[in-house]
C-alpha positions in Angstrom: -56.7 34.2 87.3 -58.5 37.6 88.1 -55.8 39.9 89.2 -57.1 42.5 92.2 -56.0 46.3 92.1 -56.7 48.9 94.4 -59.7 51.2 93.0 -57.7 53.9 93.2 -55.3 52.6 91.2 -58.1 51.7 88.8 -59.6 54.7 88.5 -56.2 56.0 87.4 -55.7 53.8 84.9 -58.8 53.8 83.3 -59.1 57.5 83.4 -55.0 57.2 81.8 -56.7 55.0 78.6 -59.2 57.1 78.6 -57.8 60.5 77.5 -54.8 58.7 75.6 -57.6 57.0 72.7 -55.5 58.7 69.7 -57.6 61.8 69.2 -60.9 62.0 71.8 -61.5 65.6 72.1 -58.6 67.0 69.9 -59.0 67.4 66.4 -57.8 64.6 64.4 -55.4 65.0 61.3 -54.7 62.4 58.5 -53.1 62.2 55.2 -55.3 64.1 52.8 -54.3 62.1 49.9 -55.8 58.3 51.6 -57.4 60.0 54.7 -55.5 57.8 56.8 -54.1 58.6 60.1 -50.5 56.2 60.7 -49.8 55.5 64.4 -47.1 53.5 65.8 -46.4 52.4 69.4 -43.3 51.2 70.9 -45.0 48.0 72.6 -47.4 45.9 71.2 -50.7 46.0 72.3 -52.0 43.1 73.6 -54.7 40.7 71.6 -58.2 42.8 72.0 -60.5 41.3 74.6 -60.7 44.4 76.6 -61.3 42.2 79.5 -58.1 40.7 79.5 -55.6 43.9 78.1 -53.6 45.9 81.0 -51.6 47.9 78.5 -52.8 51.2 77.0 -51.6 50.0 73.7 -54.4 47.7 73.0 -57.3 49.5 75.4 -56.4 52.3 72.5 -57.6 50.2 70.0 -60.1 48.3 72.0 -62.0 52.0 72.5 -62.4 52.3 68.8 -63.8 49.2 67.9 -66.1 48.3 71.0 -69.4 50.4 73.0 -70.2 50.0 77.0 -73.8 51.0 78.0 -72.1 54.6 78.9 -69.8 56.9 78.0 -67.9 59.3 79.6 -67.7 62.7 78.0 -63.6 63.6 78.7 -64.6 67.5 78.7 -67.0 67.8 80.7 -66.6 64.9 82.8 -70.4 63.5 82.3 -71.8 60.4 81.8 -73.8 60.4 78.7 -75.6 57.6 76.7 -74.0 55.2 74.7 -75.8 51.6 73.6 -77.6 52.6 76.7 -80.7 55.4 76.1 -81.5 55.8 80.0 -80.6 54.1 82.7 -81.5 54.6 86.4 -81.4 52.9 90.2 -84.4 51.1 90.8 -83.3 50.0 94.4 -80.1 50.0 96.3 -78.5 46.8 94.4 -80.1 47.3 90.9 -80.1 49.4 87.9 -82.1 49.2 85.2 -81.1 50.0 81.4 -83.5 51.0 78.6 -81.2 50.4 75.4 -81.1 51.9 71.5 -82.4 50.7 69.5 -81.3 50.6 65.5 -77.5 49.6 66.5 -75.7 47.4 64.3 -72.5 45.3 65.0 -69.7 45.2 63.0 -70.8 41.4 61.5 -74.2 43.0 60.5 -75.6 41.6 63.4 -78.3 43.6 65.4 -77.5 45.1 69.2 -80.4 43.7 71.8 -80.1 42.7 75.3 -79.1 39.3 74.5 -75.8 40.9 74.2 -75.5 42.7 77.3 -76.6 39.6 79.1 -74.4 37.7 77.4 -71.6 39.4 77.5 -72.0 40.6 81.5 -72.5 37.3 82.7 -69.9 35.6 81.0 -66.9 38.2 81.9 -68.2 38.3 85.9 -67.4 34.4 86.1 -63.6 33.4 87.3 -63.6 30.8 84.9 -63.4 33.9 82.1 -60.3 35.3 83.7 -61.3 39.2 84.0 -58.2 40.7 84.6 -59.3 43.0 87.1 -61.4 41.8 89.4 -62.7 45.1 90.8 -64.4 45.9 87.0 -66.8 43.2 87.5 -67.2 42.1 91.4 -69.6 44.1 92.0 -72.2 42.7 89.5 -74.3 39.5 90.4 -76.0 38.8 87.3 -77.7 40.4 84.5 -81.1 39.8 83.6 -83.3 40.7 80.6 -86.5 42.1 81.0 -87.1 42.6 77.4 -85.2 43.3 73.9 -84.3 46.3 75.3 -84.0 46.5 78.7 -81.9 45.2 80.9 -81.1 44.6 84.6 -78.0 44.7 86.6 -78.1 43.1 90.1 -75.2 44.3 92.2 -73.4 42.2 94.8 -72.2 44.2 96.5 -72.7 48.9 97.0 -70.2 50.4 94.5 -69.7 53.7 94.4 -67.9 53.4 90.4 -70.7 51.8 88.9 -72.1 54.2 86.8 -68.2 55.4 86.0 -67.2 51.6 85.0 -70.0 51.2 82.7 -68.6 54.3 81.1 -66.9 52.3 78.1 -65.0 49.9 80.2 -67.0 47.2 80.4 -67.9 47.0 76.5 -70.4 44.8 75.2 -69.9 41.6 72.7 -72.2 40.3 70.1 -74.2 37.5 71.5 -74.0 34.6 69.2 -70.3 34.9 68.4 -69.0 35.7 71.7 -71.1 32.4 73.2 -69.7 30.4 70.7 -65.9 31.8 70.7 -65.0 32.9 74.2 -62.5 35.4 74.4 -59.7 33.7 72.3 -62.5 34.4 69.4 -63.3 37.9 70.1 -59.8 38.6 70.4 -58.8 37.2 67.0 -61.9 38.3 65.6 -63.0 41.6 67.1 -66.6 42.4 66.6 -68.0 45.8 68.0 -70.4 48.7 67.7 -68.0 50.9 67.9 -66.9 53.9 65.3 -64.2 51.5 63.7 -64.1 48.3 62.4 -61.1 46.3 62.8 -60.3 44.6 59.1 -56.9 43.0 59.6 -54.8 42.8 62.2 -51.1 40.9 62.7 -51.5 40.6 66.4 -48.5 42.6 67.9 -47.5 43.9 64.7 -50.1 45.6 62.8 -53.9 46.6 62.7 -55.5 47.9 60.5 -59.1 49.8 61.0 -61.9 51.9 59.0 -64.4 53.9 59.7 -67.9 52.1 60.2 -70.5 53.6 58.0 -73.3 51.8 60.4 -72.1 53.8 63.3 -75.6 54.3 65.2 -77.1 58.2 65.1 -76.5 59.6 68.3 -73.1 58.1 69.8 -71.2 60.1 71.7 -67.9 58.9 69.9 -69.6 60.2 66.9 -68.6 62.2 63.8 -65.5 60.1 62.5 -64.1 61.2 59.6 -61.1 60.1 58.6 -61.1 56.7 56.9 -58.6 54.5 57.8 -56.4 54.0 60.7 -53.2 52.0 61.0 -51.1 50.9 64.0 -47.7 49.4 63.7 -45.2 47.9 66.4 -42.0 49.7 65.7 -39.7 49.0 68.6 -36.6 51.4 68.0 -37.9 54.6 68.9 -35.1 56.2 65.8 -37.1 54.8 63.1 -40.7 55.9 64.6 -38.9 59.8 64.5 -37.4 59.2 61.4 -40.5 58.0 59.9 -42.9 60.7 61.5 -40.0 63.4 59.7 -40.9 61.9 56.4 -44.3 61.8 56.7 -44.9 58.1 57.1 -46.3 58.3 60.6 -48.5 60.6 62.3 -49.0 60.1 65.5 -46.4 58.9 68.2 -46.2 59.3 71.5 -43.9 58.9 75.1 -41.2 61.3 73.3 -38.4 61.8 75.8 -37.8 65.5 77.1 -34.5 66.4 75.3 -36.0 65.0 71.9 -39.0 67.4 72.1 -36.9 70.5 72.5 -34.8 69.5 69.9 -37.7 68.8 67.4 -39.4 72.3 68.9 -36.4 74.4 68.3 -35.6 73.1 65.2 -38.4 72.4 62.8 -41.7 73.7 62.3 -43.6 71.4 64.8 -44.6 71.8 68.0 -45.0 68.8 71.3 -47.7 69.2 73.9 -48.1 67.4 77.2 -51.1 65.3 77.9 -53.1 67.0 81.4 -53.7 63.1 82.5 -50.1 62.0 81.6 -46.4 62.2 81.4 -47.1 60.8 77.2 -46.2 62.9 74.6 -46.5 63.2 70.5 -45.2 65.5 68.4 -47.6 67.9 66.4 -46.5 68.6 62.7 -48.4 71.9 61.4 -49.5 70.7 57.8 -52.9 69.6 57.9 -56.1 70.8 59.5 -59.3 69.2 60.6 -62.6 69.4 59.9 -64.6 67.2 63.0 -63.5 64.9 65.9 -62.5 61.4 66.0 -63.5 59.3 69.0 -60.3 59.6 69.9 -57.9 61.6 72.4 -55.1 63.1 72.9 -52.6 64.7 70.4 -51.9 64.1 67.0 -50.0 65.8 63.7 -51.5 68.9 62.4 
């Protein structure tokens, strides 16, 4: 069943997964010895369809591994390119996309506008089970007008169009996706993104590195740590016991009292999000060199 939310509400909480990806616009810090950056969450994020996931746990994840058409740039507010070159309203109802080309998926396979098709017309059906109706309702179809080109035909006016095909509506590899559904994408996650997902214990653990194919020219561009890893740890004690001795970086939702504690008495500091009430502590031992496609605070 599609589940409707209020745009408003939307817009919040796409806006609030957004700016909490791990590092997206901040400075990302690792462990210099494996250049991998540790990250637990409390919950466990749910599998990665990013059609289907409400929780911010698994959009997180979802934001490294897949690409929308767009991208929106969480400094400036802009909407830049993404696996989209140009894009532009043709007529009150359509908008037409000219796509990259050069963009490999995960699996090898090549980007084209089979895939946007693809995907778009598949996740707009209520058969597919969308979970928020008001991401997709306002497109009728998709059509292809070349290998890289596509149209969007709207239902309906919508003034978030542009802003939904920012990275929220992330495109699937044709073939795979036709021939799996969601249950296979979700077990299997297959993107253009920055990140490719190499193991994953659904709810437990993930583990991701960094895709050398990652096309020239993304906006989440200029990756450089190599490996990120994600665990389910519950009992809040063990994630600050493990971020103390190193085995975690990056944490977040650290009640009030704990962050004063931590600021007064070690060499760390904790900073508060601008789009939420989420917090992780900042250790001062390592500095970095470029940005991760990621957002918001992590140890340094």
């Amino acid at each position: 069943m599609i589940q409707t939310v209020s745009r408003k509400r939307f817009t919040g909480m796409a806006a609030l997964a957004a700016s909490t990806a791990l590092m997206l616009g901040t400075p990302a810090l690792a462990d210099k010895a494996s250049n991998t950056l540790n990250v637990a969450f409390a919950a466990e994020p749910e599998p990665l369809d990013t059609y289907k996931i409400a929780g911010r746990q698994g959009l997180i994840l979802a934001r490294h591994i897949y690409d929308g058409l767009l991208y929106k740039n969480l400094d400036t507010g802009e909407i830049v390119p993404a696996l989209a070159e140009s894009w532009e309203f043709t007529g009150p109802l359509t908008m037409e996309f000219t796509l990259r080309q050069g963009v490999k998926f995960h699996n090898g396979a090549d980007f084209t506008a089979a895939d946007v098709v693809e995907t778009l017309n598949t996740v707009i059906t209520p058969e597919y089970g969308t979970r928020y109706s008001i991401s997709v309702d306002w497109i009728d179809n998709v059509e292809m007008l070349g290998d890289y080109k596509v149209r969007i035909n709207m239902s309906k006016p919508f003034a978030g169009a542009v802003e939904m095909l920012a990275d929220a509506l992330p495109i699937y590899p044709h073939e795979f996706f036709a021939e799996n559904g969601s249950a296979g994408i979700a077990a299997t996650p297959i993107g253009t993104g920055p990140y490719k997902l190499v193991s994953q214990e659904p709810g437990i653990r993930y583990e991701m590195e960094r895709f050398e194919d990652h096309y020239a020219g993304s906006p989440k561009g200029g990756a450089t740590i190599d490996k990120i890893t994600v665990r389910t740890i519950p009992e809040m004690n063990t994630q600050y016991a493990e971020l103390m001795s190193g085995s975690l970086d990056w944490i977040w939702r650290i009640p009030r009292i704990r962050r004063r504690v931590w600021k007064a008495g070690f060499k760390s500091s904790a900073r508060r999000s601008c789009a939420s009430d989420m917090w992780v502590l900042l250790q001062k031992r390592w500095r970095a060199t470029r940005r991760l496609p990621t957002r918001r605070y992590v140890r340094r």
